[in-house]
PyMOL Python script that loads the backbone (N, CA, C, O; Angstrom):
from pymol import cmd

cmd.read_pdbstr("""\
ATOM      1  N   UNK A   1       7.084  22.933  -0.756  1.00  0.00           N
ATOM      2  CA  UNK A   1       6.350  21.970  -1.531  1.00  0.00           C
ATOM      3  C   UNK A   1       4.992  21.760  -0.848  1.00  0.00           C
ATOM      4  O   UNK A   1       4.928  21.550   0.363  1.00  0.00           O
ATOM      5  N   UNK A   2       4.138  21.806  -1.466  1.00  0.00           N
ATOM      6  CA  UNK A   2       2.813  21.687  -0.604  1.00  0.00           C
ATOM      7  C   UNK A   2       1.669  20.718  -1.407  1.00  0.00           C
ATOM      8  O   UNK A   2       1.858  20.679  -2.623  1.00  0.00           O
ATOM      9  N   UNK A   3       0.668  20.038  -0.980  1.00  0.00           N
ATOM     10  CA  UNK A   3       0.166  19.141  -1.490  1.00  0.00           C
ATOM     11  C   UNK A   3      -1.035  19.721  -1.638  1.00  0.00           C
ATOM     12  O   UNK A   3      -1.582  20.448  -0.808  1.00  0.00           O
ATOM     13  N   UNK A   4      -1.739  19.182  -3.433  1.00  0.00           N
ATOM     14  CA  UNK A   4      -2.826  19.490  -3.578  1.00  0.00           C
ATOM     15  C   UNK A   4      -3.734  18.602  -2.980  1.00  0.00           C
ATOM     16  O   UNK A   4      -3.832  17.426  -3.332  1.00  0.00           O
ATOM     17  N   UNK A   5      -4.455  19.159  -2.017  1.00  0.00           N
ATOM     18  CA  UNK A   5      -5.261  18.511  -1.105  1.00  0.00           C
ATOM     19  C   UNK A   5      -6.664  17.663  -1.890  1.00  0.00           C
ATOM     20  O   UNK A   5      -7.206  16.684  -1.379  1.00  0.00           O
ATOM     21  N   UNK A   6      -6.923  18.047  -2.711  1.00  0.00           N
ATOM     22  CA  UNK A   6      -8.295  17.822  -3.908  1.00  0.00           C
ATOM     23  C   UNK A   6      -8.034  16.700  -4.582  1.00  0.00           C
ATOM     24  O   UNK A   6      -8.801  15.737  -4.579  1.00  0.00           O
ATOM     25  N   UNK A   7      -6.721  16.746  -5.329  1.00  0.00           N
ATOM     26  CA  UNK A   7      -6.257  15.788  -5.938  1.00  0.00           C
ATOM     27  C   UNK A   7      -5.676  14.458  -5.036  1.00  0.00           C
ATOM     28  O   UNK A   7      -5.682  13.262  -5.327  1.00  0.00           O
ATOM     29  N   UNK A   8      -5.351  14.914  -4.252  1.00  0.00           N
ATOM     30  CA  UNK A   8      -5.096  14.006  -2.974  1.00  0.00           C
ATOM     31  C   UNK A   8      -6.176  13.037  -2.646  1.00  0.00           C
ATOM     32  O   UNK A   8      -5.897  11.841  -2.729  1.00  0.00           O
ATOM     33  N   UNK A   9      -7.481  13.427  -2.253  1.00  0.00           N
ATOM     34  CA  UNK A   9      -8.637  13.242  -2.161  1.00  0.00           C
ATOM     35  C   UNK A   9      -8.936  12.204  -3.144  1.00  0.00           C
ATOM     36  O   UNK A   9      -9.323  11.083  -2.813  1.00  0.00           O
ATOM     37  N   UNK A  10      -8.717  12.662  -4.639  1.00  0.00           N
ATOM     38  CA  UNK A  10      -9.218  11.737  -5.817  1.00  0.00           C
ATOM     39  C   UNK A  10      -8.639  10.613  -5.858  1.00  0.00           C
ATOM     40  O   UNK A  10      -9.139   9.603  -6.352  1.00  0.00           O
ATOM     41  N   UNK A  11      -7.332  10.702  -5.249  1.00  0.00           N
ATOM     42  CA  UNK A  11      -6.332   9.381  -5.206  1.00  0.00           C
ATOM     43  C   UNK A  11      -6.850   8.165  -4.208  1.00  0.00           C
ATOM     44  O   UNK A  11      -7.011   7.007  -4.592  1.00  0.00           O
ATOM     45  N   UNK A  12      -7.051   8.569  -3.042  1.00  0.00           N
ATOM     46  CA  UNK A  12      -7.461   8.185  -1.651  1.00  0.00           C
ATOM     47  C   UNK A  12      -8.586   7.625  -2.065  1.00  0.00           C
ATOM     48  O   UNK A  12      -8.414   6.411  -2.178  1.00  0.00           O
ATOM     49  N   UNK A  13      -9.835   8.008  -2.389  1.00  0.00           N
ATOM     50  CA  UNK A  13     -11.165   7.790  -3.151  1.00  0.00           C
ATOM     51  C   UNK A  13     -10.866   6.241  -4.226  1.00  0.00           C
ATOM     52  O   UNK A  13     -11.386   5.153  -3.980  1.00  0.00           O
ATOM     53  N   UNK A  14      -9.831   6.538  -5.518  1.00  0.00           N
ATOM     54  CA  UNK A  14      -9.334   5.439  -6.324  1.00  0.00           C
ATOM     55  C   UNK A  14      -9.375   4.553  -5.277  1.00  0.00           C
ATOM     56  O   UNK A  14     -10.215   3.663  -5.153  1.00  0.00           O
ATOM     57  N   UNK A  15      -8.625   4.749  -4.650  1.00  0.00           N
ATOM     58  CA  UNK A  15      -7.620   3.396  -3.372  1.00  0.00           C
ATOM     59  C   UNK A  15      -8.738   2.225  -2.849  1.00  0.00           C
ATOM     60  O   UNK A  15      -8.956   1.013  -2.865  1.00  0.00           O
ATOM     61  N   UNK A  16      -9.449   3.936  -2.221  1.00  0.00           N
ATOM     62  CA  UNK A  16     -10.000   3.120  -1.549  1.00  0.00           C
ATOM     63  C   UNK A  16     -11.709   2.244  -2.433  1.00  0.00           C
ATOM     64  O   UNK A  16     -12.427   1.539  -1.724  1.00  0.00           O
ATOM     65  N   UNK A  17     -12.012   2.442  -3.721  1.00  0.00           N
ATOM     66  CA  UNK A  17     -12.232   2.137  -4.637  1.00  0.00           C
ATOM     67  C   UNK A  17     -12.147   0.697  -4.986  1.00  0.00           C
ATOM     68  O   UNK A  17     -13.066  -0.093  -5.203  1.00  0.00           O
ATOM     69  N   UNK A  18     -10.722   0.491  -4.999  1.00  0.00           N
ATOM     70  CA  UNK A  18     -10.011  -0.873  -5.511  1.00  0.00           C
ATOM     71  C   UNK A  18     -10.255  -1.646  -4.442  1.00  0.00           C
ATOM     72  O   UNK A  18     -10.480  -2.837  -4.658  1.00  0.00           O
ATOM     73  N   UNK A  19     -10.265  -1.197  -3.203  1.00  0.00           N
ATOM     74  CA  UNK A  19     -10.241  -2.356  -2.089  1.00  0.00           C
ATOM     75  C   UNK A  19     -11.188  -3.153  -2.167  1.00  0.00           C
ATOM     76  O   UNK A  19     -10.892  -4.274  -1.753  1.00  0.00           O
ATOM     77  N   UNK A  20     -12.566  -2.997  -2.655  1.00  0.00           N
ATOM     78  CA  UNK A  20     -13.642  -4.316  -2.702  1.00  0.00           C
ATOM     79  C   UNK A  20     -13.078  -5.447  -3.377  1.00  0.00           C
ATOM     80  O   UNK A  20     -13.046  -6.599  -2.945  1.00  0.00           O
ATOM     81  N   UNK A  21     -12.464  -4.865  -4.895  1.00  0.00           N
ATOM     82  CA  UNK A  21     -11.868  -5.487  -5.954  1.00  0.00           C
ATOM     83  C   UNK A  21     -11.127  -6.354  -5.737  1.00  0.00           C
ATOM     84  O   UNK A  21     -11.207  -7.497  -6.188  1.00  0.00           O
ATOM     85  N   UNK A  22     -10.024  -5.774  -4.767  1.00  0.00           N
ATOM     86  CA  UNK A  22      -8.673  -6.419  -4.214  1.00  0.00           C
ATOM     87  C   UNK A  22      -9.339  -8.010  -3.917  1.00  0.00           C
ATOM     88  O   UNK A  22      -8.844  -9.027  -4.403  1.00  0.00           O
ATOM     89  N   UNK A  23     -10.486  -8.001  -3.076  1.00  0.00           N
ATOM     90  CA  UNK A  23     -11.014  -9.178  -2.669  1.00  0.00           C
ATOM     91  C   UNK A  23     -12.040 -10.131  -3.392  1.00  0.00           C
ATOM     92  O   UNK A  23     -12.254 -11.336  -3.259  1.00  0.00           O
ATOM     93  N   UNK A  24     -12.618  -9.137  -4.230  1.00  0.00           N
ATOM     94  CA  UNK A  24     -13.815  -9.963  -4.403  1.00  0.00           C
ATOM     95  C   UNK A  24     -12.990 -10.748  -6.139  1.00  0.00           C
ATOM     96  O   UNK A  24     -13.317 -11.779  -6.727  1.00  0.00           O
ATOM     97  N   UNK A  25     -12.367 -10.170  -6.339  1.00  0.00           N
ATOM     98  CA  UNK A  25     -11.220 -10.877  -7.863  1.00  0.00           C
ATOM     99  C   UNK A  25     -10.782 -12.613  -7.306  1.00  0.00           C
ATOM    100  O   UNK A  25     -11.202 -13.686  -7.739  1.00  0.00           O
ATOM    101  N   UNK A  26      -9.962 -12.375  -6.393  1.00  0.00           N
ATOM    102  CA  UNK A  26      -9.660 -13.765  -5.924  1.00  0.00           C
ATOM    103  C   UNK A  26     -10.922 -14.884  -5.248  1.00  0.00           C
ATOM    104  O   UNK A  26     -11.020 -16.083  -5.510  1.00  0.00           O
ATOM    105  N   UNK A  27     -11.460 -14.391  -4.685  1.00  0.00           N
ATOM    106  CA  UNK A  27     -12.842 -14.981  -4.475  1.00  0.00           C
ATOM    107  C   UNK A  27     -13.684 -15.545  -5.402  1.00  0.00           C
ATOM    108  O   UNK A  27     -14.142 -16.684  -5.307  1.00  0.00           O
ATOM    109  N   UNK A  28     -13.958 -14.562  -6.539  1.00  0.00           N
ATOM    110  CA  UNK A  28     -14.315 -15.070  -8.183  1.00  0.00           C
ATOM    111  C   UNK A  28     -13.396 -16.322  -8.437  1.00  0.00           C
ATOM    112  O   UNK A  28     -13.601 -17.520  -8.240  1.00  0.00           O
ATOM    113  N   UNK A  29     -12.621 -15.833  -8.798  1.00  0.00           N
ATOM    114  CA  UNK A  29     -11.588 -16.790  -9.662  1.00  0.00           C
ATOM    115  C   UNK A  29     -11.188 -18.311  -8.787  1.00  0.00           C
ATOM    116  O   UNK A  29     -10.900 -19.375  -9.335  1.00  0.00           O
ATOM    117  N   UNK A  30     -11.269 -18.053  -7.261  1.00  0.00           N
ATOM    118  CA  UNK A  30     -10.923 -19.415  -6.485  1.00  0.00           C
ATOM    119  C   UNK A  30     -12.856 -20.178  -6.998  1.00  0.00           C
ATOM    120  O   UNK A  30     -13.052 -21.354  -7.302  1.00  0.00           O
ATOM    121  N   UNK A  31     -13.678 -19.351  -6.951  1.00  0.00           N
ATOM    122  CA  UNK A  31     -15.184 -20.162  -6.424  1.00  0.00           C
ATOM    123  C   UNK A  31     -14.796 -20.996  -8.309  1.00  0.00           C
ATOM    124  O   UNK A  31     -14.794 -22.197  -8.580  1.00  0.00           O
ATOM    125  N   UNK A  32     -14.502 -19.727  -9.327  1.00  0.00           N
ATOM    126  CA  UNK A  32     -14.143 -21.158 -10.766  1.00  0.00           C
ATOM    127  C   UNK A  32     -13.301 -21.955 -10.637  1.00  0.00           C
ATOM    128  O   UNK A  32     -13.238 -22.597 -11.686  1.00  0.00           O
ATOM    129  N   UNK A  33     -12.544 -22.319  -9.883  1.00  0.00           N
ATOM    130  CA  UNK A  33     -11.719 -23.166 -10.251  1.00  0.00           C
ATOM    131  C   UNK A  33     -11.690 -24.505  -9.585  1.00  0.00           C
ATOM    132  O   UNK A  33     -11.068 -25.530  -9.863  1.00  0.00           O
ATOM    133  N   UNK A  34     -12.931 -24.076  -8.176  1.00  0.00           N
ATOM    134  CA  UNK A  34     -13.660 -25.231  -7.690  1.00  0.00           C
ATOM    135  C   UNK A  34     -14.719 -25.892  -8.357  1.00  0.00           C
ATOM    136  O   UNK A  34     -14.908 -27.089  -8.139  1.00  0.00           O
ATOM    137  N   UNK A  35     -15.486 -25.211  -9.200  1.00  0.00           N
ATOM    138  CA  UNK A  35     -16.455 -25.523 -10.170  1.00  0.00           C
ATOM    139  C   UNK A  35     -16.033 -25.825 -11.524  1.00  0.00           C
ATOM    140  O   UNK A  35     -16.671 -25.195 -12.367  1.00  0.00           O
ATOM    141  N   UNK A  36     -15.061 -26.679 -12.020  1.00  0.00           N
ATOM    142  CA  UNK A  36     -14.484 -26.519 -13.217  1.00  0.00           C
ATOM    143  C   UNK A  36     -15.492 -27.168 -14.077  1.00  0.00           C
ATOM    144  O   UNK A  36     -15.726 -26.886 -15.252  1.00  0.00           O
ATOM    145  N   UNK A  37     -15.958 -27.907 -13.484  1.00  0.00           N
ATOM    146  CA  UNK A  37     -17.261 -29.036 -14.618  1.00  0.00           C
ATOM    147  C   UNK A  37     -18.576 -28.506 -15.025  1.00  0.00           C
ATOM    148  O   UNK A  37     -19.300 -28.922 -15.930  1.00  0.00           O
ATOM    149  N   UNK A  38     -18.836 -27.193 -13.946  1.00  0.00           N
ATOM    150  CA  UNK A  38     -19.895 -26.265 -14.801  1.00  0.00           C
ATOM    151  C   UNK A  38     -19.855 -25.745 -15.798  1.00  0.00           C
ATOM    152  O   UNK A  38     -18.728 -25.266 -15.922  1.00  0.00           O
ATOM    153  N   UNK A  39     -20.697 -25.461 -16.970  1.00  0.00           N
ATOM    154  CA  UNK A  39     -21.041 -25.008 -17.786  1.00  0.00           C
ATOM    155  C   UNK A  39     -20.216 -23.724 -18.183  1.00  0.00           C
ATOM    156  O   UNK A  39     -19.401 -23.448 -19.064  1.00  0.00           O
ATOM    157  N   UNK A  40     -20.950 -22.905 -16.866  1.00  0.00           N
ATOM    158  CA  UNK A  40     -20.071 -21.487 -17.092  1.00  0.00           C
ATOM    159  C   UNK A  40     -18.621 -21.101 -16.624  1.00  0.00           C
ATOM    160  O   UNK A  40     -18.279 -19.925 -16.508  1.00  0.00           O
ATOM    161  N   UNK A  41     -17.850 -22.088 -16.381  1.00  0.00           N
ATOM    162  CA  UNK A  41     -16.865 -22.043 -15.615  1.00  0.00           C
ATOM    163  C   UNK A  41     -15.940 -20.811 -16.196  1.00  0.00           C
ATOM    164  O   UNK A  41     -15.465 -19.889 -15.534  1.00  0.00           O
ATOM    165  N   UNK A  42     -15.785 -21.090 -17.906  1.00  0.00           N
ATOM    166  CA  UNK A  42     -15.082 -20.259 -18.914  1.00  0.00           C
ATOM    167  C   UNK A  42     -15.432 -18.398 -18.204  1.00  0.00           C
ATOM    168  O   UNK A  42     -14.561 -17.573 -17.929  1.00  0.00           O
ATOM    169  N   UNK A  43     -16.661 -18.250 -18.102  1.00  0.00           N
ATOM    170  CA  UNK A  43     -17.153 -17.407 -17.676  1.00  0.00           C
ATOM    171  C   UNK A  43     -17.090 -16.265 -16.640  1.00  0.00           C
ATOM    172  O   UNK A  43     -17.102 -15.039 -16.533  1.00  0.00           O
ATOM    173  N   UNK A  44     -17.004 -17.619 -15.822  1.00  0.00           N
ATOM    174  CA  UNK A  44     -16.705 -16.797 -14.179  1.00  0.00           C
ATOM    175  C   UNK A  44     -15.348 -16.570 -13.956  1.00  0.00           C
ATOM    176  O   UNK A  44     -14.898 -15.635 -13.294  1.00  0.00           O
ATOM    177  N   UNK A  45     -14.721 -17.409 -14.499  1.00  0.00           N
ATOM    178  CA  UNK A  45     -12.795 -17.345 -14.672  1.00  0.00           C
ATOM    179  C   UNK A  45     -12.956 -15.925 -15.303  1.00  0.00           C
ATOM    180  O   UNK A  45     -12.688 -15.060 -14.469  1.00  0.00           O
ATOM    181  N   UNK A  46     -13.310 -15.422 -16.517  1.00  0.00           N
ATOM    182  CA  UNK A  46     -13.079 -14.577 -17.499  1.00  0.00           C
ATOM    183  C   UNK A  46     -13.455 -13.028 -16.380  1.00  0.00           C
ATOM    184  O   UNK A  46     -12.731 -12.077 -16.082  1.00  0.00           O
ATOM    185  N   UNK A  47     -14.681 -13.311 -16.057  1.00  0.00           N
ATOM    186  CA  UNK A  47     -14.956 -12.465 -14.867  1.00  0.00           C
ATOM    187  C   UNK A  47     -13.677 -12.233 -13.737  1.00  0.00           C
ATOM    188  O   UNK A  47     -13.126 -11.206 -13.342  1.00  0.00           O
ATOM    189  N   UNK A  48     -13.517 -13.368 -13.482  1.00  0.00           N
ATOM    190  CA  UNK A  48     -12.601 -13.090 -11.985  1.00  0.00           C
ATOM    191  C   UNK A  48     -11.452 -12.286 -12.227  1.00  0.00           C
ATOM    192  O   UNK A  48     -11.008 -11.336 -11.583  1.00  0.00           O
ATOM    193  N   UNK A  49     -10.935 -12.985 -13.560  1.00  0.00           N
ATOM    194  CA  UNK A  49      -9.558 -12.024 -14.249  1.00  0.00           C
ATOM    195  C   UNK A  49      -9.668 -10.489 -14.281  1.00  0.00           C
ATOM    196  O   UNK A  49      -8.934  -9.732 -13.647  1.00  0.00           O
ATOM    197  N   UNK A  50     -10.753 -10.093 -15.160  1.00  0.00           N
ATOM    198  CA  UNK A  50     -11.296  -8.770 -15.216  1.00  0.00           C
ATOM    199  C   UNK A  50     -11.308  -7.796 -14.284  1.00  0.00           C
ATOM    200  O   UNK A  50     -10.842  -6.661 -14.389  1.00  0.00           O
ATOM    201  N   UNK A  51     -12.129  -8.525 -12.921  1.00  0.00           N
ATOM    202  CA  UNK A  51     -12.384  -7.956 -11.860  1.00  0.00           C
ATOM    203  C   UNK A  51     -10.730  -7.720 -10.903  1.00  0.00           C
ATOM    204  O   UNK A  51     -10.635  -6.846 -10.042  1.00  0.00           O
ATOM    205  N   UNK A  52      -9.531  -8.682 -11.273  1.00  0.00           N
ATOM    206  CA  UNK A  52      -8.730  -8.458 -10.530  1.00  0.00           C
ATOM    207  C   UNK A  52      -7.737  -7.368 -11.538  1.00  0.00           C
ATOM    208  O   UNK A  52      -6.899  -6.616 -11.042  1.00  0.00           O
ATOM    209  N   UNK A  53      -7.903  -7.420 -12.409  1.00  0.00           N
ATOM    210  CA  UNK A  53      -7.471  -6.317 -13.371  1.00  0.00           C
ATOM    211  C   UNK A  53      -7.904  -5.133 -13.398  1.00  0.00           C
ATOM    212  O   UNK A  53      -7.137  -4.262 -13.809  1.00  0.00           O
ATOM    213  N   UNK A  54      -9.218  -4.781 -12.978  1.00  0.00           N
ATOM    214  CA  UNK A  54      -9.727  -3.428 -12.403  1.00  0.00           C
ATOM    215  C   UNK A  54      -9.298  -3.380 -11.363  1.00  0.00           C
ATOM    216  O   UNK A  54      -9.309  -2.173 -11.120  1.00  0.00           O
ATOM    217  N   UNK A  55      -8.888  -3.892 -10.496  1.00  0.00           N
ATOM    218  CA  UNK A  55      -8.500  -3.389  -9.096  1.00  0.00           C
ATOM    219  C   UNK A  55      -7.115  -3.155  -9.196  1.00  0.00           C
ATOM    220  O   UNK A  55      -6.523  -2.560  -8.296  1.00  0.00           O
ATOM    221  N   UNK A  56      -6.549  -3.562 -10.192  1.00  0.00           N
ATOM    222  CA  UNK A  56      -4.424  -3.510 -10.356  1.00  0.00           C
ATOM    223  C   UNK A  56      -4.316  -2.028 -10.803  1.00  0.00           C
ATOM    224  O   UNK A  56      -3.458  -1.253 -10.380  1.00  0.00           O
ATOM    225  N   UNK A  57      -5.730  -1.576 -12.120  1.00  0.00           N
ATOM    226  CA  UNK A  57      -5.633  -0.344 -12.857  1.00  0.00           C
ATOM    227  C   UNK A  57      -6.190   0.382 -11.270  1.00  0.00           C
ATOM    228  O   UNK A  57      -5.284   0.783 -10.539  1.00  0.00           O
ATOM    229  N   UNK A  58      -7.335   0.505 -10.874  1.00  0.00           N
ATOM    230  CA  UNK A  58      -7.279   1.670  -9.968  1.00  0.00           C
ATOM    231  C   UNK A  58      -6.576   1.854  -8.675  1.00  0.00           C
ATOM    232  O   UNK A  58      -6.736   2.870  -7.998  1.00  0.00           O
ATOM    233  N   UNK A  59      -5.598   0.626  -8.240  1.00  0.00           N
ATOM    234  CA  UNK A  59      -4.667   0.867  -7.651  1.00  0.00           C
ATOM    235  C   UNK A  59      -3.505   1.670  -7.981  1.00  0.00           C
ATOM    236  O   UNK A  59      -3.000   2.418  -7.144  1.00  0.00           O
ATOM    237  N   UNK A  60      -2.969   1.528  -9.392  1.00  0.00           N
ATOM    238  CA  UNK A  60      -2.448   2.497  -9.730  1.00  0.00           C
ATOM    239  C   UNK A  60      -2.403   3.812 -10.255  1.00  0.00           C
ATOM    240  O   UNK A  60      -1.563   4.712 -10.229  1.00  0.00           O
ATOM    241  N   UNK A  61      -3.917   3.633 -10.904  1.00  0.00           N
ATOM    242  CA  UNK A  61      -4.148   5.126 -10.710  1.00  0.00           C
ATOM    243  C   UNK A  61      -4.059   5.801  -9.741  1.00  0.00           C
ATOM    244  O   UNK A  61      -3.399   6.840  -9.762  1.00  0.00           O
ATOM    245  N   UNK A  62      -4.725   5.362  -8.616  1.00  0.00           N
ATOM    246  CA  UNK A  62      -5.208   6.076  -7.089  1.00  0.00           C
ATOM    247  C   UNK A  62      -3.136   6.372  -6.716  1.00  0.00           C
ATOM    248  O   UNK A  62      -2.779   7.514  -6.425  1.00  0.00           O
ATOM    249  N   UNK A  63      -2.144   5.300  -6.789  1.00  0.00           N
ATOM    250  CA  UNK A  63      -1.150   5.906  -6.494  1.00  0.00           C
ATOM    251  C   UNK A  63      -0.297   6.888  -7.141  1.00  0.00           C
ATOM    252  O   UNK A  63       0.717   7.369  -6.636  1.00  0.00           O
ATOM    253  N   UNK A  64      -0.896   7.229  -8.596  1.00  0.00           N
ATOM    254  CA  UNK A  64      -0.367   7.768  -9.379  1.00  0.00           C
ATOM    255  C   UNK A  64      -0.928   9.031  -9.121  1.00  0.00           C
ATOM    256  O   UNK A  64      -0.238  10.034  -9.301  1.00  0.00           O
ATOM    257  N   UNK A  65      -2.254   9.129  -8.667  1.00  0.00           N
ATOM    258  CA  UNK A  65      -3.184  10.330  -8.308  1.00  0.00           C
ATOM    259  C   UNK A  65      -2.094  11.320  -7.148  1.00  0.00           C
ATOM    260  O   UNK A  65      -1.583  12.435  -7.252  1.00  0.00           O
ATOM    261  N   UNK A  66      -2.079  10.501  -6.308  1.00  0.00           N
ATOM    262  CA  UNK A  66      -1.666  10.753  -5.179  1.00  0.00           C
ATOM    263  C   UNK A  66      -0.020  11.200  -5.560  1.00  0.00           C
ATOM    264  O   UNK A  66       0.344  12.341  -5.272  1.00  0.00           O
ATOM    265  N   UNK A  67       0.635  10.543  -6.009  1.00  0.00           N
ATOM    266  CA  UNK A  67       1.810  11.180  -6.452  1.00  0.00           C
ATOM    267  C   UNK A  67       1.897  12.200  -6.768  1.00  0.00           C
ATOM    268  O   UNK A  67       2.412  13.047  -6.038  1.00  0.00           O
ATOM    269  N   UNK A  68       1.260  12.566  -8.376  1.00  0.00           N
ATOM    270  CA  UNK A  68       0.767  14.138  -8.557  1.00  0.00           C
ATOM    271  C   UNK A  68       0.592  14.892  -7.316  1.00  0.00           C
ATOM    272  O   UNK A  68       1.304  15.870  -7.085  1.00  0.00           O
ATOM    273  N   UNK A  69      -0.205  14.546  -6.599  1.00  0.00           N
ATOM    274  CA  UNK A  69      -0.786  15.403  -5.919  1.00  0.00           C
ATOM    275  C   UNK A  69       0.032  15.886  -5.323  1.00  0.00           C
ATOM    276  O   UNK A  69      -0.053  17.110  -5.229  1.00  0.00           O
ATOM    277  N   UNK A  70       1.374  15.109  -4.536  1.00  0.00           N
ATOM    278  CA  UNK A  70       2.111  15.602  -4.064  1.00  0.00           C
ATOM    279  C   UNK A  70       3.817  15.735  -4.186  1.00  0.00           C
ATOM    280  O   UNK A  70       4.682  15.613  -3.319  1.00  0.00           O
ATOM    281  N   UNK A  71       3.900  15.995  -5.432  1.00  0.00           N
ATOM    282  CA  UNK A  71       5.148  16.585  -6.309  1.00  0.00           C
ATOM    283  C   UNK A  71       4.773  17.216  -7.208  1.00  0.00           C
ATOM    284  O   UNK A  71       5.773  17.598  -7.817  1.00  0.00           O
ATOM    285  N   UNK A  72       3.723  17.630  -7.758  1.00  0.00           N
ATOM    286  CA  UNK A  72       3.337  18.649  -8.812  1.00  0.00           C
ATOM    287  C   UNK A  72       3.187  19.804  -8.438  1.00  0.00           C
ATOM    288  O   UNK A  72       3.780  20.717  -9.013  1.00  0.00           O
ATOM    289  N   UNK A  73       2.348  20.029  -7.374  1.00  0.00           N
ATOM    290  CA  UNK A  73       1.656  21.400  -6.717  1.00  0.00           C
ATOM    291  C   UNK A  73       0.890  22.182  -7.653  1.00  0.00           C
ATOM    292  O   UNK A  73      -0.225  21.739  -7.929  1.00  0.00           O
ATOM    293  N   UNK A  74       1.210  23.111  -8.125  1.00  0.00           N
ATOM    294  CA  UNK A  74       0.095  23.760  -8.484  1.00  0.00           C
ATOM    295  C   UNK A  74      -0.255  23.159 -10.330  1.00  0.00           C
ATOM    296  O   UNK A  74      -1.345  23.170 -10.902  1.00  0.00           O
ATOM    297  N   UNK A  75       1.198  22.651 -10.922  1.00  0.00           N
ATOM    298  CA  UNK A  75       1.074  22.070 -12.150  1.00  0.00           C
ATOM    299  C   UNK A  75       0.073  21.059 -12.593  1.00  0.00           C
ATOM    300  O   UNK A  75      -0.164  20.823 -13.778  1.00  0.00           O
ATOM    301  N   UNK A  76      -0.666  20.304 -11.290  1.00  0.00           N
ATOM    302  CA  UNK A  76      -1.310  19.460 -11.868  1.00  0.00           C
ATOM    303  C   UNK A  76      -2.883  20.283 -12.186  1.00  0.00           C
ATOM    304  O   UNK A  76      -3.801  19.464 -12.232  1.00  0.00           O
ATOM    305  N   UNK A  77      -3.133  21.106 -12.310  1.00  0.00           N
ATOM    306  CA  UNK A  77      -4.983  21.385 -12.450  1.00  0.00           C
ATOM    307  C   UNK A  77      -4.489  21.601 -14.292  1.00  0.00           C
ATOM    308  O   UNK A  77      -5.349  21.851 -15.137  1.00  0.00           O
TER     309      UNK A  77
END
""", "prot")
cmd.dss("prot")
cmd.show_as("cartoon", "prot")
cmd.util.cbc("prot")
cmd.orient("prot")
């Protein structure tokens, strides 16, 4: 069984991708919920959600990448 090293790569890349996300989602969403009486509060909430929802999808892509990569072998290109 041998691992496609390329695709491997693309996974690792996702991962490490999501990691800003991982942080900056909860950070969003805590700074709205201290500000609830602003204007844009609706806003930055709607943002924070988003932003922690892109980081859930390319976390799982990046592990799903990586899976392929290494139980497919040559099937995945």
């Amino acid at each position: 069984m041998a691992t496609d090293k390329e695709v491997l790569f693309k996974g690792v890349k996702k991962l490490a991708g999501s990691l800003p996300f991982l942080f900056m989602g909860p950070v969003v969403i805590n700074s709205a919920f201290k500000n609830q009486g602003h204007p844009l509060y609706p806003f930055v909430l709607l943002l924070g959600i988003l932003i922690c929802v892109l980081a859930v999808y390319l976390l799982f892509k990046g592990v799903t990448t990586i899976t392929k990569s290494m139980f497919d072998g040559d099937r995945n290109k």
